[in-house]
N, C-alpha and C positions, 0 to 999 in steps of 0.2 A: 760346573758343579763345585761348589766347596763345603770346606768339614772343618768347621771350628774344632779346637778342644782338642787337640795332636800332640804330639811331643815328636820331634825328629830328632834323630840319632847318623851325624856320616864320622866315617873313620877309612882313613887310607893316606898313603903315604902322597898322592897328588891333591887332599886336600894342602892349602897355601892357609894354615891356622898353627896355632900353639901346638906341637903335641900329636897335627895331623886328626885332630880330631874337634868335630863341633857338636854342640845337642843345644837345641830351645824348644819353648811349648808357643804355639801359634794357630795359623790356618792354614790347610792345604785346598788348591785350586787345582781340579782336572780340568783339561781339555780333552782334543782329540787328537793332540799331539803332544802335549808334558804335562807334568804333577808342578807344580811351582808353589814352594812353602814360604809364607810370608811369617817371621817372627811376632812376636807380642811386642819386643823391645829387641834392638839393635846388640849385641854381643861389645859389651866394653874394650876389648883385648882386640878381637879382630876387626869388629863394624860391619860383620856381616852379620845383614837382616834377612834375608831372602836365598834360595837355592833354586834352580831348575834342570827338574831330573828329566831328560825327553826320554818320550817315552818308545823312541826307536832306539837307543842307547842302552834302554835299561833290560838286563839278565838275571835269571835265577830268582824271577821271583817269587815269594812263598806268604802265605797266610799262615799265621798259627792262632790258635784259640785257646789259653792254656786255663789250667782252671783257678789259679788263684793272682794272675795278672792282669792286666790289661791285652785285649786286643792287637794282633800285630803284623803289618806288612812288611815284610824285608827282603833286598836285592841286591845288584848290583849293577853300577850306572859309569859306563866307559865316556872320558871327557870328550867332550865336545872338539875339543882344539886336539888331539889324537883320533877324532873318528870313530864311529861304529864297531872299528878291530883293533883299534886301538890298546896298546899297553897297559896303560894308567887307568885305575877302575877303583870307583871311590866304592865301600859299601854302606850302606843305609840302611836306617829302622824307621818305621814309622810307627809310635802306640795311639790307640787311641781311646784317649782319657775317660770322656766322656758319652757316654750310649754306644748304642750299637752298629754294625757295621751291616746291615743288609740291601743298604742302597751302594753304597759306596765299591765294598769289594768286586761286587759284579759288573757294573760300568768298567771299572780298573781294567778287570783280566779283559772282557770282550773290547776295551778298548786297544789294548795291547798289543792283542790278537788282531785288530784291522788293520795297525800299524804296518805288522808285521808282514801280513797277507798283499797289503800296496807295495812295499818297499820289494817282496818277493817277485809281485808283475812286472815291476819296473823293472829288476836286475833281468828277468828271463828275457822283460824286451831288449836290453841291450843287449844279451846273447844273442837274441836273434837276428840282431840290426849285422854284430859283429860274425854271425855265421854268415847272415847273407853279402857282406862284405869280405868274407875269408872264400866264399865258394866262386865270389867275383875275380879272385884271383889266384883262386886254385888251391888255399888254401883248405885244410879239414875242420869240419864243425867243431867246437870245443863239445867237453862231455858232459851230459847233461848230472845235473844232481839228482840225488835218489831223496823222497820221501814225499808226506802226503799234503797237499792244501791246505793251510791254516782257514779260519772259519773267515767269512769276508763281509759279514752282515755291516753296515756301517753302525755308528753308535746314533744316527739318529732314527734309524729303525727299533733298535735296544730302546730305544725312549720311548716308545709308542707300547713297550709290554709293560704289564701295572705290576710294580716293585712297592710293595707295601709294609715297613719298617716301623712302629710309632716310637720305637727306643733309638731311630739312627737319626742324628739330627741334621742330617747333610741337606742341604739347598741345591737344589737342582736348579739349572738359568735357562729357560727355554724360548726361542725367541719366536715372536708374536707373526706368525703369515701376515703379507702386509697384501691392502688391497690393488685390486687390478687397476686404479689409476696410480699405485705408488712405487708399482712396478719399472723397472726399465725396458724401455721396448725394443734398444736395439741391443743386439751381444756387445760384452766388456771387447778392448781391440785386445787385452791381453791377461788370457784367464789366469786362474789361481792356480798356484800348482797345485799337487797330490802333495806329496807329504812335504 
């Protein structure tokens, strides 16, 4: 998916800019795993054109609809090179200049939210790899965390419900089922990961 017509806004003492702070008007690109803002033009001072906020990284994030601004997504996004609990946490704005936001916002959060919900399975599976290897040697189960399932729908089901916006000008990329001779017929030897 992308969304011409943005303005991005990062500020935090781990950006590596003038000032700790950047802002351009460009494109933004979702996946189903990062937002990646491509500039209009390159930043003279620092030369950065491009940013990628993944989207297991990124915290606290908020929509606002104000009534005499622009449109606006804002969070907060722990670097890549410190990890997921990492220290260092850039935050970000995203406006958006032109039209409106009813395709876009809603992909964002339920994308979010799968992210979230994968990375959650995974960790429970290592707990569980690691209880039953603490109980193989006599070890105690670690303690389980309290709270509820995040929603798990993947976002290419989100695609199949009809999101009808005529003021959002966002591009949706959907890729074409290919047919049954252009398929592969025997499994990859080594699948994709999850996140």
């Amino acid at each position: 998916m992308s969304r011409g017509g943005v303005q991005l806004e990062l500020r935090g003492p781990a950006l590596r800019t003038r000032g700790s702070k950047w802002g351009a008007r460009g494109t933004i690109f979702l996946s189903n795993m990062r937002l990646v803002f491509v500039a209009d033009k390159p930043d003279n001072t620092s030369g950065l054109q491009a940013f990628e906020l993944p989207l297991a990284y990124i915290s606290e994030e908020d929509f606002k609809q104000p009534v005499f601004f622009a449109n606006n997504l804002s969070g907060r996004c722990n670097m890549v090179e410190a990890g997921a609990e990492g220290p260092e946490t850039i935050q970000w704005t995203l406006y958006f200049k032109e039209g409106g936001v009813g395709t876009f916002i809603p992909f964002f959060f339920r994308s979010c939210a799968y992210v979230r919900s994968v990375a959650g399975r995974m960790q429970q599976q290592q707990q569980q790899q690691q209880a039953d290897a603490g109980q193989q040697f006599g070890y105690p189960p670690p303690a389980a965390g309290a709270g509820g399932d995040p929603p798990t729908t993947p976002p290419q089901q989100f695609l199949q419900t009809a999101l009808v916006d005529p003021s959002d000008p966002t591009k949706v990329y959907l890729t074409q089922p290919l047919d049954s001779s252009q398929q592969r017929q025997d499994a990859p030897k080594f699948p994709a990961p999850l996140v």
